[in-house]
C-alpha positions in Angstrom: 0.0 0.0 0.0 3.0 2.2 1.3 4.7 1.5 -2.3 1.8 2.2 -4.4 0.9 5.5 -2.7 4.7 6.5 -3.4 4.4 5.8 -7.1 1.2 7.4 -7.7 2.8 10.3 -5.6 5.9 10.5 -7.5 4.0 10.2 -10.7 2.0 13.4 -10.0 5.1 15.0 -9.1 6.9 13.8 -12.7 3.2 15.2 -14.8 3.0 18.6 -12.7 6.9 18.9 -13.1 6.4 18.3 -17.1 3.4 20.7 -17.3 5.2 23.5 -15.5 8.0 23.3 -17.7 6.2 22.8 -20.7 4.4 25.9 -20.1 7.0 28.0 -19.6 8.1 26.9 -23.0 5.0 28.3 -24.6 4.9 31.2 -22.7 8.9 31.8 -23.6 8.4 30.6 -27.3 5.6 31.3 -28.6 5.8 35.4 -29.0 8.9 34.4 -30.7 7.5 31.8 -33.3 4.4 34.4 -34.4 7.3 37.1 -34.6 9.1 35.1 -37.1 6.0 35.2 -40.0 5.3 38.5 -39.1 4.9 40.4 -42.9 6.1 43.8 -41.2 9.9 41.6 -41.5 9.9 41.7 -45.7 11.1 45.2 -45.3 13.5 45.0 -43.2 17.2 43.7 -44.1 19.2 41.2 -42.1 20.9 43.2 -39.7 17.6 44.9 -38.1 16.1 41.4 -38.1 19.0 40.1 -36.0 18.9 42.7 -33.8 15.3 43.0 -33.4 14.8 39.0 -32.7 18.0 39.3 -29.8 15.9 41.6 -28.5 12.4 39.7 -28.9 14.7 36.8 -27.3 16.3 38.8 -24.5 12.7 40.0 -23.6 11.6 35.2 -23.0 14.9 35.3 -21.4 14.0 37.5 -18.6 10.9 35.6 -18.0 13.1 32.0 -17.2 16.0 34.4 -15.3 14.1 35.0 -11.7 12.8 32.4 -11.4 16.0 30.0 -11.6 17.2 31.1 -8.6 14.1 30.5 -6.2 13.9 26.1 -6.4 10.8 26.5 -8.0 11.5 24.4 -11.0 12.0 20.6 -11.4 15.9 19.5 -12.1 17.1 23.0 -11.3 16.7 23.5 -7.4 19.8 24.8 -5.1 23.0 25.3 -6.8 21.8 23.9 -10.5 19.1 27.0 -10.5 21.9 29.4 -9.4 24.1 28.5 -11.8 21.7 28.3 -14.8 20.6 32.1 -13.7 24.6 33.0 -14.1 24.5 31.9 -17.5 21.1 33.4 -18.2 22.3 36.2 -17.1 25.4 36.0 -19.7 22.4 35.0 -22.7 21.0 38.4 -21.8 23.9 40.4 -22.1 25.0 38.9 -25.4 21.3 39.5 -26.3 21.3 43.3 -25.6 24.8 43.3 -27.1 23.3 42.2 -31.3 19.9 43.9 -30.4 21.8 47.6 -30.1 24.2 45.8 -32.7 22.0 45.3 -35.3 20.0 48.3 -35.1 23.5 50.5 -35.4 24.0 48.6 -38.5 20.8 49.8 -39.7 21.0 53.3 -38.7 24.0 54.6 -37.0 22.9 57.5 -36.6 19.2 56.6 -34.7 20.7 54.5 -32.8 23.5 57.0 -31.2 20.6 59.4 -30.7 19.1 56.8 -28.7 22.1 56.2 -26.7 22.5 59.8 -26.2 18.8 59.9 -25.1 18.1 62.4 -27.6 15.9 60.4 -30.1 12.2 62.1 -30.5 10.9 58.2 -30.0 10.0 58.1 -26.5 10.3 53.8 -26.2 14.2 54.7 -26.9 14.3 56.1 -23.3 13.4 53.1 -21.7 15.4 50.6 -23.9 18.2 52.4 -23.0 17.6 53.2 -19.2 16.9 48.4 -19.6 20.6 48.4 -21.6 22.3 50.8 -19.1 21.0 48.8 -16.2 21.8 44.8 -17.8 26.1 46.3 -18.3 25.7 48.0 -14.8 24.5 44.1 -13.3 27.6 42.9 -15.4 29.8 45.1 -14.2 28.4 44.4 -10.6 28.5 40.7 -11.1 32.3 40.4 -12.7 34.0 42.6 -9.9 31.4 42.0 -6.9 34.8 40.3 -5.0 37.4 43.3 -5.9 34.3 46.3 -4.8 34.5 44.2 -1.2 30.1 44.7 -1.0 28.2 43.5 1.4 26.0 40.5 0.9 23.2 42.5 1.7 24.6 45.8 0.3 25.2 43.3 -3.1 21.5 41.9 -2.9 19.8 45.0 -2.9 21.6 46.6 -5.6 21.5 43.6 -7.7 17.5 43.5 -7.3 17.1 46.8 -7.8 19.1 46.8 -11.0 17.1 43.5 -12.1 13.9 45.6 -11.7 15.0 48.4 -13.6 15.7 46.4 -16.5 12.4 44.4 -16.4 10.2 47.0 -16.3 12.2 49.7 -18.3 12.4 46.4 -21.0 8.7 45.8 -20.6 7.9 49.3 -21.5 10.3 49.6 -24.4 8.8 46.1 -25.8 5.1 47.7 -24.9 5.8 51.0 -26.9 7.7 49.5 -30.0 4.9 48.5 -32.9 7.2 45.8 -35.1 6.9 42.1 -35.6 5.9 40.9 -31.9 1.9 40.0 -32.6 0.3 42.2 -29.8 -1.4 39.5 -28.1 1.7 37.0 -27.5 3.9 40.5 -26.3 1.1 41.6 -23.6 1.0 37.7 -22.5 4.7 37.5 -22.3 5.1 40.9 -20.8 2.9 40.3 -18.4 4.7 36.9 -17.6 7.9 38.3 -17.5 6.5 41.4 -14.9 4.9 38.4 -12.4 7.9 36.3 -12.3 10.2 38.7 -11.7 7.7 40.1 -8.8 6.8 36.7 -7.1 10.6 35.8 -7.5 11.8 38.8 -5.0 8.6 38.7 -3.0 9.4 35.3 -2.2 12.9 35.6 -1.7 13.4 38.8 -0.3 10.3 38.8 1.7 8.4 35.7 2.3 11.4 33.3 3.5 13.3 36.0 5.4 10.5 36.7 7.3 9.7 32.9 7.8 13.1 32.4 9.0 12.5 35.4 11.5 9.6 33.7 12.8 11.2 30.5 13.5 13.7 32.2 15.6 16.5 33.6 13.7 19.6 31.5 11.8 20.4 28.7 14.0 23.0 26.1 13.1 22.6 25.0 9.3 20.0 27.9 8.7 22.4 30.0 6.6 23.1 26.8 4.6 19.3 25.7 4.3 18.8 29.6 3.5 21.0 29.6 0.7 20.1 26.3 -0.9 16.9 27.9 -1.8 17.8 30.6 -3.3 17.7 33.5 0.3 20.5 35.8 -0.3 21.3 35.0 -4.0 
């Protein structure tokens, strides 16, 4: 009886784990695959469509990104989630890098008016404010060790930078009429927005508290903490 309980138990586990996942591949792919036979590309040469797609895919990545870190996901809980939001983290920088890329290509000259915040399109503002704040995380990340921070002087400049860039990103996405379909980019903008805030509501607020209510760190707590994701 014990055995069969167990099986049927770690069945339901296996389907919920591959219906979470496989959602988060629709939610993540799907706004990408309707951009990619969207007529308004036909117009548009190679470089723009490069660029435009690294940032169409930069835009699903941030979606996955806070929500590796929290042991919410099947296969990537404690260290594998961390270190799968460390490479994610690289995918969106080299995404930002071919999205400002390819649109220089295109037109130098918009481009460096964007970057110099003088371009009469106001989504510019906010695509730059998202670009500014993804090479200031980094920055932040590669020389966290030689600036001598404080773990919690670290976390809350990391999070703050990380919520800058979603919702300066979401905005810039929002206001830009191209090839994302309107529907898909409101779902995944909307996906990316909630992730991002249940991610640091749980892990900023939720288990810290928790662990305050249980008494404070006691031996192993810091550990247990860390495994799931507290003070990433």
């Amino acid at each position: 009886m014990a055995g069969s309980t167990f099986v049927v138990s770690t069945g339901r586990r296996r389907v919920g784990a591959i219906l979470a996942w496989a959602s988060i591949a629709a939610v993540m792919i799907v706004p990408v695959a309707v951009a990619a036979y969207s007529p308004y590309l036909a117009s548009r040469n190679m470089p723009y469509i490069v660029g435009g797609f690294a940032g169409i895919v930069g835009l699903s990545l941030l979606f996955l990104q806070p929500l590796l870190p929290t042991g919410y996901l099947a296969g990537l809980e404690g260290r594998a989630g961390r270190r799968w939001h460390r490479w994610f983290g690289v995918a969106i920088v080299v995404a930002v890098a071919l999205h400002v890329g390819g649109l220089y290509l295109t037109s130098p000259p918009d481009t460096i008016d964007a970057l110099l915040l003088v371009s009469p399109t106001p989504f510019s503002v906010y695509g730059v404010t998202a670009m500014w704040s993804v090479v200031a995380t980094a920055i932040l990340v590669l020389f966290r060790r030689r600036l001598g921070l404080r773990h919690s002087v670290w976390r809350l400049i990391h999070n703050g930078l990380a919520a800058i860039v979603v919702l300066a990103t979401v905005i810039h996405a929002l206001q830009i009429e191209g090839a994302m379909e309107p529907g898909t980019k409101g779902m995944l903008c909307m996906a990316v927005v909630a992730a991002t805030a249940v991610a640091l509501l749980d892990l900023r607020v939720v288990r810290p508290f928790r662990a305050w209510r249980q008494g404070g760190p006691k031996p192993g707590a810091k550990r247990a903490l860390a495994k799931h994701g507290v003070g990433q």
